[in-house]
C-alpha positions, 0 to 999 in steps of 0.5 A: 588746540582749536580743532573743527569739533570745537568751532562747531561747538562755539558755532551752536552757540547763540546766547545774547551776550556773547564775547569774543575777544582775539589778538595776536601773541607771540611765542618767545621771549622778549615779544611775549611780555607784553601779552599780558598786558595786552589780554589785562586791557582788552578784558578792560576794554570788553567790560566797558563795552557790556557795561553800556549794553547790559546791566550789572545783574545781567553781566554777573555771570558772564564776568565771573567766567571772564575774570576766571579765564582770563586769570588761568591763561598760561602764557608759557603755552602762548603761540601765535594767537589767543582766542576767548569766548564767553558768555553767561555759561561759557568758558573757553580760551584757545592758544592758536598757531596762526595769528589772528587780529586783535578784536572784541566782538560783542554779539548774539554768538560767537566770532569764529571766521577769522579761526576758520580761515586760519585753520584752513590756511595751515596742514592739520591732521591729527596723531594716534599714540595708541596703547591701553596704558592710555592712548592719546589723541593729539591735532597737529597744524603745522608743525605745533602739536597739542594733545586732547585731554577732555572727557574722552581722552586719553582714553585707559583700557579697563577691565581683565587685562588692565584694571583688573585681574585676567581670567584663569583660562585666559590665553593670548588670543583673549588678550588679542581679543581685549586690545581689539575691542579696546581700540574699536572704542577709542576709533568711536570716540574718534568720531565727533572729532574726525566728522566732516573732515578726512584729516591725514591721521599719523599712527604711533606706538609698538607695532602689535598695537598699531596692527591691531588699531588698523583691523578694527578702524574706520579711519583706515584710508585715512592713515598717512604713516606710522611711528614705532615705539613706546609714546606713553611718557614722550613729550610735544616736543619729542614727538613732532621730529617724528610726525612732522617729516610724515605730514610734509610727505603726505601734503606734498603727494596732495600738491601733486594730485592736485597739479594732476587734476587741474591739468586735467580740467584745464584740458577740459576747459572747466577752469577758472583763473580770473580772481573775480570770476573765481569769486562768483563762480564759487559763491555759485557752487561750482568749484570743484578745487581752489587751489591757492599760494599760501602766502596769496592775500588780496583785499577787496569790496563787494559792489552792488551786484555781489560781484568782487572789485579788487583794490589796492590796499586794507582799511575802512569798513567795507574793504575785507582784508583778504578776499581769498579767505572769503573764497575759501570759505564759499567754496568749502560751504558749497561742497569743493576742496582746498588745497594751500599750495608752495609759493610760486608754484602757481606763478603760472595762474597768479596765485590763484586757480579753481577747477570747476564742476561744470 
């Protein structure tokens, strides 16, 4: 699953060419038949964009790593998007639980604004199945959970105790010892994941474990809840029933905090609710929090000025398709918060409100 590490990673990236191709998918049968077709003809498509750019002894390692990873797509994972990236020594497909629309981009790095919005439109956090069989790393958004297997995860417990034999005199206390250090390296290698981001972080496994996870994590503030038992063989599909009711309590606490604050601010007058003031006012560094209706899309232009002029529907080149999407993004860029609020819920200030920091 794409998770803010990866975008980052894909955002270091300039390297002339680099492709980009997104689309929608679909996550059942009959609909996701023609995912294959629609991923064979826009591979097609990109090819003979490049082809008219770059010569063939230019492209040959870029096409290589597309024919591979075009052929390892396993559409039986396929969920509500598909993105892939690559260039003469890059390789990378995601399955995204948000759609995305169908486009090929062919530039000096890597098109992620669209994941970027999608991200920040759906509850991501992340799940510790924690245990020195081997301890899991999973990111959640929404109710779609993907496990991180990579070079750091899962992550065994080596040495006495595990792999190899205890000493003579070794008592519980040393083994208490050994899982306290094994989960101070599993919270490291936690944190080019968690960088940047305090993502709700839901804790599994036998209760001794978890305690002992929490003595030695930096990440503590950031536990939403835990889940008892053995999860070393539990599945995807075992494991959301038990995070998944954690995660909607902990988004509805922030909702609420964050009706706190705005009425806070609005008693305070640093408010603002007009959508193209909130444009400017954000672009200026000065929202604090945008909260908005999840489901609040708005199509709109940037005039002359910089300033945004709201229209009435999609289409043509200079209209963005949702200009709360580009708010979002300048508000996160410039240090403020989000928070993606019920439908309705905001009906009060039409969808959208930001709280500003003077």
């Amino acid at each position: 699953m794409l998770t803010r590490h990866d975008l980052k990673e894909l955002q270091a990236l300039t390297k002339v060419p680099a492709l980009s191709i997104l689309l929608p998918t679909h996550r059942t049968s009959p609909d996701n038949k023609q995912d294959p077709i629609r991923v064979k003809n826009l591979v097609r498509e990109a090819k003979d964009r490049l082809s008219q750019e770059f010569s063939a002894r230019q492209l040959e390692p870029l096409l290589k790593n597309l024919d591979t990873l075009a052929d390892d797509i396993d559409y039986t994972y396929a969920l509500d998007g598909l993105a892939l990236f690559v260039s003469h020594d890059i390789a990378k497909k995601f399955y995204l639980p948000f759609p995305v629309p169908q486009r090929i981009i062919i530039d000096q790095s890597f098109a992620t604004r669209d994941l970027v919005y999608g991200l920040h439109r759906a509850q991501r956090y992340w799940v510790f199945l924690l245990s020195q069989g081997a301890t899991r790393l999973l990111a959640g958004t929404g109710e779609t959970l993907e496990e991180v297997t990579d070079q750091n995860f899962p992550m065994e417990m080596t040495g006495p105790g595990a792999t190899t034999n205890l000493p003579d005199k070794a008592d519980s206390a040393y083994m208490d010892d050994r899982h306290r250090r094994f989960f101070q390296q599993v919270d490291r290698a936690f944190t080019e994941y968690a960088e940047g981001e305090a993502l709700p972080l839901v804790l599994g496994g036998v209760i001794r474990q978890i305690s002992f996870f929490q003595e030695v994590s930096a990440y503590t503030a950031q536990v939403a809840g835990t889940t008892t038992g053995n999860f070393d063989n539990a599945t995807v599909a075992e494991l959301v029933p038990e995070v998944w009711p954690i995660v909607q309590n902990v988004r509805q606490q922030q909702r609420q905090d964050a009706l706190k604050d705005l009425d806070k601010a609005m008693g305070e007058k640093k408010v603002s609710t007009a959508l193209e003031e909130i444009w400017q006012l954000a672009n200026e560094g000065r929202g604090k929090l945008l909260l908005v209706e999840s489901d609040y899309h708005v199509p709109g232009v940037v005039d002359e000025k910089g300033g945004l002029q709201v229209v009435d529907e999609k289409g043509g080149t200079e209209v963005m398709d949702d200009a709360v999407d580009e708010i979002i993004e300048a508000v996160l860029a410039m240090g403020g918060e989000v928070m993606l609020m019920e439908n309705g819920s905001l009906a009060d200030h039409h969808g959208i409100v930001m709280t500003l920091r003077y």
